[in-house]
C-alpha positions, 0 to 999 in steps of 0.5 A, a space after each residue: 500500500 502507497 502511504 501519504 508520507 510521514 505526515 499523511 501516516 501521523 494523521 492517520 495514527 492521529 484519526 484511529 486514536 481518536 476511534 475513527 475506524 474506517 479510513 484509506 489512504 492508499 494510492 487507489 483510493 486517492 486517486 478515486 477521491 481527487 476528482 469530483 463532478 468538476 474540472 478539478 484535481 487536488 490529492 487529498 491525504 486520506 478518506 474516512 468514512 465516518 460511521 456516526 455522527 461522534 466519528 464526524 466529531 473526532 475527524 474534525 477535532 483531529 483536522 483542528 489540533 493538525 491544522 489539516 483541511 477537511 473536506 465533505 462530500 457527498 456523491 462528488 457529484 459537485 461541478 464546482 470542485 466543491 468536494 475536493 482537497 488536499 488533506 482529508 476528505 470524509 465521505 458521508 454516504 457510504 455509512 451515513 444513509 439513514 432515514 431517522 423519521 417521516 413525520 405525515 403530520 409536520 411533513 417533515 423527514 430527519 435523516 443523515 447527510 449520506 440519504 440520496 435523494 430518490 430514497 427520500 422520495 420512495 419513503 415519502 411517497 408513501 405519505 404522499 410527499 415529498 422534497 421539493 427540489 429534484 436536481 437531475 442526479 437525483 438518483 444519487 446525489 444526497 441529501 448532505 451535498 444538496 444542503 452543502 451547495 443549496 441544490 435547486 432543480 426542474 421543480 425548485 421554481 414551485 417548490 423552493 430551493 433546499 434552503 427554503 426546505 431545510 428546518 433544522 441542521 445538526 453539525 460540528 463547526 470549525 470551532 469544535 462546536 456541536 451546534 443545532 442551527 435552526 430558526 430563532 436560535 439563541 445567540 446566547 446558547 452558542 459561542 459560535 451563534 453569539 459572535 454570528 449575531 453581532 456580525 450581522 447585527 453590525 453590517 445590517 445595511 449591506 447584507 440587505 442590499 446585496 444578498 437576496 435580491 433573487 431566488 437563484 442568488 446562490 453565490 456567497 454565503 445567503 445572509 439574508 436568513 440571519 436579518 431579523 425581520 427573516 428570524 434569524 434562521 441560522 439553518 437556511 443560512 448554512 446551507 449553501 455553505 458549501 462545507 466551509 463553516 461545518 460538517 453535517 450530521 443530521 438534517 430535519 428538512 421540509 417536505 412538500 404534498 405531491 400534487 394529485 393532477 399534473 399537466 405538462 405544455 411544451 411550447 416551441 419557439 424559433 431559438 431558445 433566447 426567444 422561449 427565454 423572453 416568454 418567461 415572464 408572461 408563463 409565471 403568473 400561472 404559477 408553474 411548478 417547473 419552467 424549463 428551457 431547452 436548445 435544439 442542439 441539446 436534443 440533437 445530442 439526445 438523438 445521437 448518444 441517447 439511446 432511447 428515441 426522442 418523442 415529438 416536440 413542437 415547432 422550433 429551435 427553443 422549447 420551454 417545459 411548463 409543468 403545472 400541478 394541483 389538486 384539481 385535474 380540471 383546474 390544471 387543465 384550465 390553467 395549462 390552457 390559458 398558459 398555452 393561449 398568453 405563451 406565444 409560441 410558434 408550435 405548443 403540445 399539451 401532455 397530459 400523459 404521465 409515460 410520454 411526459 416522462 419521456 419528455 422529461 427524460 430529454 432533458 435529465 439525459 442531455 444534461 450529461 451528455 452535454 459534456 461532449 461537445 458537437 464536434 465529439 470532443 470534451 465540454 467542460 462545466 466551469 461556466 455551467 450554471 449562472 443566473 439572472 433574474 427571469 425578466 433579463 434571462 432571454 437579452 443575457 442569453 443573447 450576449 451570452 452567445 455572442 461572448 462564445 462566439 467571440 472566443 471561438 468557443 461552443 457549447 449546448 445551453 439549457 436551464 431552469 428558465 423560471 428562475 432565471 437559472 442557464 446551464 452549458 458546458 463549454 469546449 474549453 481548450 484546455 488540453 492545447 497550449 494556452 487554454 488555460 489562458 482561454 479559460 480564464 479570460 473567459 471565466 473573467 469576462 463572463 462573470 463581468 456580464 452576468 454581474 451587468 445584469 444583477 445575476 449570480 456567478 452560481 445559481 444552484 451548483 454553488 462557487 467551489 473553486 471554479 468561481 470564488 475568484 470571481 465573487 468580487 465582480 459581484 458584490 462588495 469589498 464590504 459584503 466581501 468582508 463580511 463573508 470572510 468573518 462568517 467563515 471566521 466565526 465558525 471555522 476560524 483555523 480555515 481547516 473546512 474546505 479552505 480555498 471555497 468562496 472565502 480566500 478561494 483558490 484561483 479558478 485556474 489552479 488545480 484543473 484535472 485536464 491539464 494534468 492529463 499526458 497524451 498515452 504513449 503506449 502502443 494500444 491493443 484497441 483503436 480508441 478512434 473517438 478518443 485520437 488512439 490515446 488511452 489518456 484521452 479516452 479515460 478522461 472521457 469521465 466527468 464525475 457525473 456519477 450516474 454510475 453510482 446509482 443504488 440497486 432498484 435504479 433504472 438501468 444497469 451500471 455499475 453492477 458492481 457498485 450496486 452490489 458493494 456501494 464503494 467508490 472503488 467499484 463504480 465506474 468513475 472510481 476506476 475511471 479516477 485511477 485510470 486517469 492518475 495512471 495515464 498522469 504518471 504522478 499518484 499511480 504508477 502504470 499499466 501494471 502499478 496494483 492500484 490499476 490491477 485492484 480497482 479493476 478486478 470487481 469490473 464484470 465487463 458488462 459494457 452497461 457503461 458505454 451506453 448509459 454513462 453520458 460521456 461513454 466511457 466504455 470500463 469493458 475495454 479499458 479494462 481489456 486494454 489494461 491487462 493486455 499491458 499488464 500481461 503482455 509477454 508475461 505470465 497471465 493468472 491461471 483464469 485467463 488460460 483456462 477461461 480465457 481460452 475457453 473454446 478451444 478447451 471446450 471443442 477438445 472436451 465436447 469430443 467425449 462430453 460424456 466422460 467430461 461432465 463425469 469428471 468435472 461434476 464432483 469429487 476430487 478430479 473436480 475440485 483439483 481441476 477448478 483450483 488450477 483453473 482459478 475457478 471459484 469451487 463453489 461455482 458448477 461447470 457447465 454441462 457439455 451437450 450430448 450432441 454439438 448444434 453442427 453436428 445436428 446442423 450437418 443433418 439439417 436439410 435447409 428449407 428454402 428462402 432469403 439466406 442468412 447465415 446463423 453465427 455459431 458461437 461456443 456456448 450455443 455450439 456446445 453447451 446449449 445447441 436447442 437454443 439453436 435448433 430452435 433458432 432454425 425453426 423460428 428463421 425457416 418459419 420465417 421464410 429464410 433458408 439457414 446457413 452457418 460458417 462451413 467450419 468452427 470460427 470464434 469472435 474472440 470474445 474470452 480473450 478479449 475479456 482477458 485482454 489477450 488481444 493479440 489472438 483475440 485480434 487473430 480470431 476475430 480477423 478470421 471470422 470477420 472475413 468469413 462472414 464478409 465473404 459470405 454476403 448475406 445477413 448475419 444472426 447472432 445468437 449469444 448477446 456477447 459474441 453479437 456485441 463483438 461484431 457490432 462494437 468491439 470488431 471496428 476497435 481491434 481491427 480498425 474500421 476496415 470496410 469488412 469489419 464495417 461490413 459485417 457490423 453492418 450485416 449482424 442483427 439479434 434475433 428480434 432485430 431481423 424478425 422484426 424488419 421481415 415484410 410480413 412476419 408476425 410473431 406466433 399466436 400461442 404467446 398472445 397472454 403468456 406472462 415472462 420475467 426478462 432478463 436483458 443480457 447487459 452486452 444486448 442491452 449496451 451495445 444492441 439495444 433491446 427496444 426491438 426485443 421488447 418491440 417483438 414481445 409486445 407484438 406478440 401478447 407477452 406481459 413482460 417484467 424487465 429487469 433492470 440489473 446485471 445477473 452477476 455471473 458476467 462470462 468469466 467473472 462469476 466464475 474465476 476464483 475470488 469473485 463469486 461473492 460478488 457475484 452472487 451479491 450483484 444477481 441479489 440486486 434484481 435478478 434474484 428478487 424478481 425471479 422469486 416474487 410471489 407473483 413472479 412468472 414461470 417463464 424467464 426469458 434471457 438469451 445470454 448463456 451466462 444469465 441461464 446459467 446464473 439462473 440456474 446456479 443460484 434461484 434453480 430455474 431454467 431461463 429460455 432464449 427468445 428462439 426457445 420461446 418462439 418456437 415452442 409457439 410454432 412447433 409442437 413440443 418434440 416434433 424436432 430432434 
């Protein structure tokens, strides 16, 4: 373990002294916490991860007698580098995730800092309510860093900021003091509170004309609770504070009744500054949220979003109105009248809760994929979330815009135009000689307009380090002063957060991209999006955190950090020690342990290289390490025996019979796992009987359009009914069924196991037989379909055969459902079934057309959101099966064994089958199974 020196190990002495028992300060986890959601880097000294709230106490007594800086954090999904520092960051999601109490009658919740927010709102919607502000990490932000940055959100405008939801604050201020800060708290019964109120009391005139002159005013510290007309509300005025004046540990917040009747009216307009000069003329009628979006923005969701874009009204600009209330009628009449007063080009009303959402999901998916800029390079946040009062929004925008332009820069605007509140990520050439320059100059400029126009540097992320510097363009010398006696009053060794809003750190300093080093490394992938440079492609991670959503979440990254919940674990985590290997300070190259350790509980699912934003592709960053860690070295024994898998596998299907008997139990068994590296607690699968060519090669093939039926190991040897059942469900269909004349493979263990060398040879072969070939392409097993699909264009460039044959590959349901003429079988029509979407499928694939096929047919279907856990080799190789039986307890095992769980599980990934089998003792059907049950009676093929 890389230890932090000699100070770095005295403060970890000094920590466990104090009983503070869960803490890291190895290399890998550094390097996992030095980075938020933002452009900044700064290495912290160690990470604790506190267990109550007397362990909170202690970490702050120790940071206060070390004069060290301590630095909370919640999901680091900060933009404004507000959760990073250099002495000792304490996490507090990870134990800290309580929710204390719901109180129907008050409407109020207590509950710790680590709560996420989606948890609240499960619990409180049992009551009926719930907390007002939604920002779009929802799903894993947390309770704890929405009252650090005062987060606000789409409905913020109907419901309030966090500090208008906020009642009480339990925390340990710099001081040492533990301080319950509410309304009309008594100066008298707190050192920190008395010297607090005769500050205010002093300075009464500027704090009432520079603070709170509009509800997105979030830069600063609020000081306008503390004036005594507003009561004196200690709480509202912490929040915001972004960590510099106490660490929280318990929070009484404030929720809200979920209105009964919803409407939702989209309204077009010619260009968002257009829609932006609208807003005024909506407020009247009372929105609960009032979004803005840009077309370029929905072009990005139609290109990297996956999901299609529903209709949107006539125009380059749109605005979201959401209404609420407890009548329907009355929303309805209200939606009416905003619609006729909105002057729009186009308007639809919605009043459908799916396609609303739909709608809605526009605006949560571009969010994060605004990250990457038009060209397909890098947007950075740094600029991300300047507001203005709403009746100055739309002229801003405009001298917003001609500010990009004369820069020479680009970015895809967006925002919460009720409050005033725009969002952009900027293609800041940070990565080129003098975009540091660029960087600050526009910073300056910037904030030069936006202060023109009485608004605030940050109207919900807060100031971190990208804009404290900037305060002064803002308010007063005066006000200034005040800010920094506050900070001194609760906090005066400057030991939490230093750097952030008072005496902050240039917005310059500490950038992560600038610490990026081109790879010099000859590569085992193309990395084409990326320019061929590993450095480039892991810096493809922003932070955003998506992949650090808890289990019962949509979609599916990161299984494993469904299954652990530690950073180490997410996809961003792995991203961060990446990152510092391709830097060359903290962690030191391909084959440093930290690398090896933070990529070892990755199941290569791919989940991540659809749902991250930013796509980052984990899978093959992973292969790509470990083809430079092992390159002309010895390999653990897994990557030779799983690794090498259909080769072992078409020598043993020879005499399948006396392999099975070997390997099913008993000594021979357990001596040939322990060798293999294969966990013994994991049953190796079954050989068949008899091979799918075999049964092919005395097939005769009907005729019809040809298509050549991709032949993969697993359906060859282990499962060859699933192919069978494919070549009925094809000839059915009116296609005469060839396959590869002799055995071929996609290459995919190996690529797995970053054996990329015969992976490339493999794959080369089977690209060019199947290019040769001319025709249509099924693949069978979700993984090896993938290959073709994604994987083939990296490993052997984007050659016209690889293209070629990217091209020809369709699943299953794809080629049935593109068929002139085809029609599912009617003995489906009312089946129920449990879906299991392989995660590869899911990915690289998609599975709407799946989906689209089992409608069409009459399935009621339940889809799992969750890896299955088992994940080809990972499952399987010795050290992983606890995790992987913990990843398939997320979602696959619940709904399989619901009460009301349908019989039928449907999967086409052999490893989901077999994960199935292993652990719940069902057996799971391939779409072709299921197909061809409907068309061919039960034993009338062999």
């Amino acid at each position: 373990m890389r230890g932090t020196g000699t100070k770095g190990e005295g403060l970890v002495s000094a920590l466990r002294r104090a009983g503070v028992t869960d803490l890291d300060y190895s290399a890998r986890r550094r390097a996992e916490y030095s980075t938020d959601a933002s452009l900044y880097r700064v290495v912290p000294a160690v990470v604790v991860f506190p267990r109550d709230a007397d362990e909170i106490a202690a970490v702050v007594e120790v940071c206060r007698t070390l004069a060290t800086p301590l630095t909370a954090r919640g999901a680091g999904t900060s933009i404004a580098g507000n959760a990073v520092g250099p002495g000792v960051v304490v996490d507090l999601s990870r134990h800290l995730d309580r929710i204390h109490d719901i109180d129907p009658g008050s409407a109020t919740a207590v509950v710790e800092p680590g709560v996420v927010l989606d948890d609240l709102q499960r619990r409180a919607a049992v009551h009926g309510l719930r907390f007002g502000p939604d920002p779009s990490t929802h799903d894993r932000c947390t309770i704890g860093g929405m009252i650090g940055n005062n987060a606000c959100g789409s409905r913020a405008l109907g419901y309030g900021r966090t500090a208008d939801n906020v009642v009480d604050l339990d925390m340990v201020t710099g001081t040492g003091e533990r301080l319950r800060a509410t309304r009309g708290a008594d100066p008298g019964s707190s050192p920190v509170l008395s010297a607090l109120d005769r500050l205010v009391r002093s300075r009464l005139a500027v704090i009432r004309t520079e603070c709170g002159r509009f509800t997105r005013q979030i830069s600063g510290y609020s000081l306008e609770h503390l004036l005594p007309e507003r009561g004196f509300d200690v709480a509202k005025a912490l929040v915001g504070t972004e960590g510099t004046c106490g660490v929280l540990e318990r929070a009484t917040v404030r929720l809200v009744r979920a209105p009964k009747a919803t409407a939702l009216v989209v309204l077009g307009y010619p260009d968002m500054a257009a829609a932006a000069d609208a807003v005024p003329a909506l407020l009247p009628f009372h929105p609960v949220a009032l979004e803005g979006l840009d077309s370029r923005l929905v072009d990005v969701v139609r290109r990297r979003g996956g999901a299609p874009v529903p209709a949107l009204p006539r125009g380059r600009g749109w605005l979201f109105a959401e209404l609420g209330g407890d009548d329907a009628g009355e929303v309805a009449a209200r939606a009416k009248s905003l619609l006729d007063e909105a002057g729009a080009l186009d308007a639809r009303m919605v009043r459908d809760s799916r396609a609303a959402a739909a709608l809605w999901r526009i605006r949560e998916d571009g969010a994060g994929l605004a990250a990457r800029a038009g060209n397909g390079g890098p947007a950075f946040a740094g600029w991300e979330d300047a507001a203005v009062p709403p009746d100055r929004l739309g002229a801003y925008l405009r001298d917003f815009e001609a500010l990009l332009d004369g820069h020479g820069l680009t970015g895809v605007p967006y925002g919460h135009f009720g409050d005033g509140c725009l969002h952009v990520r900027i293609d800041f050439p940070l990565g080129r000689s003098g975009g540091t320059a660029v960087f600050r100059e526009f910073l300056g400029q910037a904030a030069k307009l936006v202060a023109g126009y009485g608004g605030s540097m940050s109207g919900e992320h807060g100031d971190g380090r990208a804009r404290g510097e900037l305060l002064p363009a803002m308010y007063s010398p005066a006000l200034l002063d005040v800010f920094g006696a506050v900070k001194d009053a609760f906090d005066p060794g400057d030991v939490l957060n230093p750097g952030v809003i008072v005496r902050p750190r240039p917005v310059d300093a500490d950038l992560r991209q600038v610490a990026a080093r081109p790879s010099p490394t000859r590569l085992g992938f193309g990395f084409h999006e990326d320019g061929s440079d590993f450095g480039a492609a892991v810096h493809r991670c922003t932070g955003v955190g998506k992949c650090r959503v808890p289990a019962g979440s949509n979609g599916v990254m990161c299984p494993s950090f469904r299954a652990t919940r530690d950073e180490k674990d997410s996809t961003r985590g792995r991203a961060r020690v990446l990152q510092e290997m391709a830097a060359g300070e903290l962690v030191a190259g391909w084959r440093s342990p930290e690398v090896l350790d933070a990529l070892d509980l990755c199941l290569s699912c791919k989940a991540c290289s659809s749902e991250c934003p930013t796509g980052v592709d984990m899978a093959t960053y992973k292969a790509e390490a470990l083809y430079q860690r092992y390159r002309r070295r010895l390999r653990p024994a897994a990557h030779y025996s799983l690794g090498w898998l259909p080769r072992w596998a078409r020598l043993a299907s020879r005499t399948p019979n006396l392999v099975n008997r070997a390997m099913a139990a008993g000594p021979l068994a357990s001596a040939g796992k322990r060798l293999a590296g294969v966990d013994p607690r994991r049953p190796l699968p079954v050989f068949a009987g008899r091979t799918f060519r075999r049964w092919f090669a005395g097939h005769r093939p009907a005729p019809g359009r040809p298509v050549m039926l991709w032949v993969d190991t697993f359906t060859d040897l282990f499962a060859p009914q699933v192919g069978i059942a494919a070549v009925a469900v094809l000839e059915d269909a009116g296609y005469s069924v060839a396959i590869p004349e002799r055995a071929l493979c996609c290459g995919l263990t190996w690529i797995s196991t970053g054996q990329l060398g015969t992976a490339r040879r493999l794959l080369g072969r089977s690209v060019a037989a199947l290019a040769a070939a001319d025709m249509p392409v099924v693949g069978l097993e979700p993984s090896c379909t993938a290959v073709f699909r994604g994987d083939a264009a990296e490993l052997l460039g984007r050659t016209p055969e690889a293209s070629a044959v990217a091209a020809a590959t369709r699943t299953l349901a794809e080629l049935l459902m593109d068929t002139e003429g085809w029609r599912p079988p009617p003995g489906l029509d009312g089946m129920s079934a449990i879906v299991q979407p392989h995660c590869h499928h899911r990915a690289v694939m998609g599975f709407s057309a799946d989906q689209a096929l089992l409608e069409r047919a009459g399935v009621r279907t339940r889809t799992i959101d969750g890896c299955c856990g088992l994940a080809g080799n990972f499952g399987v190789e010795r050290g992983h099966y606890d995790v992987s039986v913990a990843v398939a307890g997320t979602a696959l095992l619940p709904a399989v064994h619901a009460e009301d769980a349908p019989e039928t599980v449907l999967t086409d990934g052999f490893s989901c089958r077999t994960q199935l089998g292993d652990l719940a003792h069902k057996t799971g059907l391939h779409l072709a199974e299921l197909l061809s049950l409907a068309i061919t009676p039960p034993g009338s093929r062999s």
